[in-house]
N, C-alpha and C positions, 0 to 999 in steps of 0.2 A: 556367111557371104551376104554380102548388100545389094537389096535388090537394084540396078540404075534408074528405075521408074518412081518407086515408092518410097525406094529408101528402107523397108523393110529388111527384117532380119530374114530370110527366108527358111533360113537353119533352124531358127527357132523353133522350142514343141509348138506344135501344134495345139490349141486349144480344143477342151473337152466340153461335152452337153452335149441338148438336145439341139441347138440351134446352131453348129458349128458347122455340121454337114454343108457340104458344097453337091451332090447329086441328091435331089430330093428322092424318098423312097415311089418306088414306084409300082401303084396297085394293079392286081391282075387283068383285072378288065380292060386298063385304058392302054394294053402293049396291042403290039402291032405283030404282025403272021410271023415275021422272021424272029421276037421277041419272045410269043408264047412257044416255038418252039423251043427256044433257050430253056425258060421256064419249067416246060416238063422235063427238059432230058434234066435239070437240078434237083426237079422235084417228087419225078419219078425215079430215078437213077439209087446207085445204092447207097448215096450218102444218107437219102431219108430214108430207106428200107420201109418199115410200116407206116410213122408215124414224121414226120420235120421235124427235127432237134427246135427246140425253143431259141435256140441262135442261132438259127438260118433264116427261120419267119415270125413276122411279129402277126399279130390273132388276126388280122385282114388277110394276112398271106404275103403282105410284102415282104422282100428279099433281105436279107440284112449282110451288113461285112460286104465281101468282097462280090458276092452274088450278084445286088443292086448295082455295084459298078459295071459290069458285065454285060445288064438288060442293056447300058445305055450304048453299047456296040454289039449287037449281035454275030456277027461276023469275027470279031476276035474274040468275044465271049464262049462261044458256041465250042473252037478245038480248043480255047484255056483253060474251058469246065471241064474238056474231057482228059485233057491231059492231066489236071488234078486229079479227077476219076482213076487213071493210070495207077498214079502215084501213090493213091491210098492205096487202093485194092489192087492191082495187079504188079506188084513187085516182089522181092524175092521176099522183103523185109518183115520182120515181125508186127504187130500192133506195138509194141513196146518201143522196138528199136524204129521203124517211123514217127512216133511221136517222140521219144527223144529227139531227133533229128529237126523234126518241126519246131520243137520248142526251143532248142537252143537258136533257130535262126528266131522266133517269137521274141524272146526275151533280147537279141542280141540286135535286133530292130529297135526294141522296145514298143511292141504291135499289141498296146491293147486288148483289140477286137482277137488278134491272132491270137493271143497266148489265152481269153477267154475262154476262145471257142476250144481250144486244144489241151488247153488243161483238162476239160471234161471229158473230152474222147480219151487223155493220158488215162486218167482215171480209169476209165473204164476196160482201158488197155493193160492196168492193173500197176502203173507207175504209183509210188507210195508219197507219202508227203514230203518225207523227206528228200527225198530226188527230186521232187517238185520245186522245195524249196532252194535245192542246191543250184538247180538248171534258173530257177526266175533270178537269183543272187549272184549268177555270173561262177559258180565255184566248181568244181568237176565234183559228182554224183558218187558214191560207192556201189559203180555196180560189182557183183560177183561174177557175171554174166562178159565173157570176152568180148563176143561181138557187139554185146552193147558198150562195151569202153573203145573198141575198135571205131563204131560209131558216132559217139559224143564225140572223141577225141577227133578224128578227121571231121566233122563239122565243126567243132569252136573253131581248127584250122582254118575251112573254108570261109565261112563267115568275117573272121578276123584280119584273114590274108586275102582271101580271093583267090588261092591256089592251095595246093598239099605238096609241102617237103616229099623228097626222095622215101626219107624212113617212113613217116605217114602212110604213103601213097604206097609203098610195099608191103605192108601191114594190112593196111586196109584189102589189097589186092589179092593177098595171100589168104587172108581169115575170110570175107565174105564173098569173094569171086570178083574180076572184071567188069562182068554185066552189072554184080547190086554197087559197085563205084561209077558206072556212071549211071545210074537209077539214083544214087546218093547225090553226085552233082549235079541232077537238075533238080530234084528237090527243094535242093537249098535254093536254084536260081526260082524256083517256082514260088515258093515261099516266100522270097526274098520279095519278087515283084508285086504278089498279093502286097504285102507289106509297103511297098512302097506308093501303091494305087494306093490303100487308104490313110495313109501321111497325109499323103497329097490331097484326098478327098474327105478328109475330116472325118473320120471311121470312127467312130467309137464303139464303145461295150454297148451293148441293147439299153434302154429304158429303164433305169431303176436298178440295175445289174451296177457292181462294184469294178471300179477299173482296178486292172492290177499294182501293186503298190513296187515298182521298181529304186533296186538301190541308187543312190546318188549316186552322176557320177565324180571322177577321182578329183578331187582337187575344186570341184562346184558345190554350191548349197542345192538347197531344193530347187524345184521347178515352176 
């Protein structure tokens, strides 16, 4: 699409660096009452449990990814983080089978920052290289595990379509219950939005960190 103003592509990637960012990071000190609350419930809350993951804060403490976008409304930062909070930890879904789920909307975005951050929780989730590879590559994964193909499989759907067929949708309804399909549709919408704030906000990997290397796509050269 063309911009009317600019003339710009708008569709275009997005460029990467340090100087691309469009919301400056923002350090602890200089938030405001309704800001530092956001900040602890992030910071305290169980995404960092003892320690901050190295891609949520950079050594000052400021926010990184989808966080920093957040500080700058507190007001819809505030039930965004907690509904993510939700989605991680209180739903029916496995570590494994949420992060599948994340990554395929990661990869199917093409989210940087998203697939950085959630490669590493994968991991730890116990997702192996090769499912890693298969989910960033666009190609369905060998699990052995039903409910995690039950789950890849209704997300590429979402993702691709924005809805789930009849058979999908009975499948999915049948193997992981009512409740974890719509806990699985907002995710993806969850995910999706993260994703799409930082398009738009010039989000990259942290500092020195590698962006992920996504296939071309069909019929295009590189980027």
């Amino acid at each position: 699409m063309i911009d009317p103003v600019s003339g710009e592509h708008a569709g275009d990637r997005p460029p990467r660096g340090p100087g691309a960012a469009r919301l400056p990071l923002l350090f602890p000190g200089s938030l405001s009452d309704e800001q530092r609350l956001l900040y602890e419930a992030l910071t305290g809350g169980p995404r960092a449990a003892d320690r901050l993951p190295p891609f949520m804060a950079d050594e000052s403490g400021r926010l990184l990814g989808p966080f920093n976008a957040m500080l700058y409304s507190p007001s819809v930062g505030l039930p965004l983080q907690d509904l993510g909070a939700a989605l991680r930890f209180r739903t029916a879904f496995t570590k494994r089978e949420r992060e599948i789920a994340t990554l395929v909307v990661a990869a199917h975005a093409r989210s940087d920052y998203e697939w950085y951050a959630h490669e590493r929780i994968g991991r730890r989730a116990g997702l192996r290289d090769d499912e890693m590879d298969a989910l960033r590559e666009g190609r369905a994964p060998m699990f052995a595990d039903v409910r995690e193909r039950v789950v890849y499989e209704a997300t590429r759907q979402l993702v691709a379509e924005d809805d789930l067929g009849d058979a999908v949708f009975t499948e999915a309804a049948a193997t992981l219950g009512r409740p974890a399909v719509v806990e699985l549709v907002t995710l993806v919408g969850y995910y999706r939005a993260l994703a799409l704030q930082m398009r738009v906000f010039r989000v990259g990997v942290p500092d020195g960190m590698t962006p992920p290397e996504w296939p071309a796509a069909d019929g295009a050269g590189d980027d």
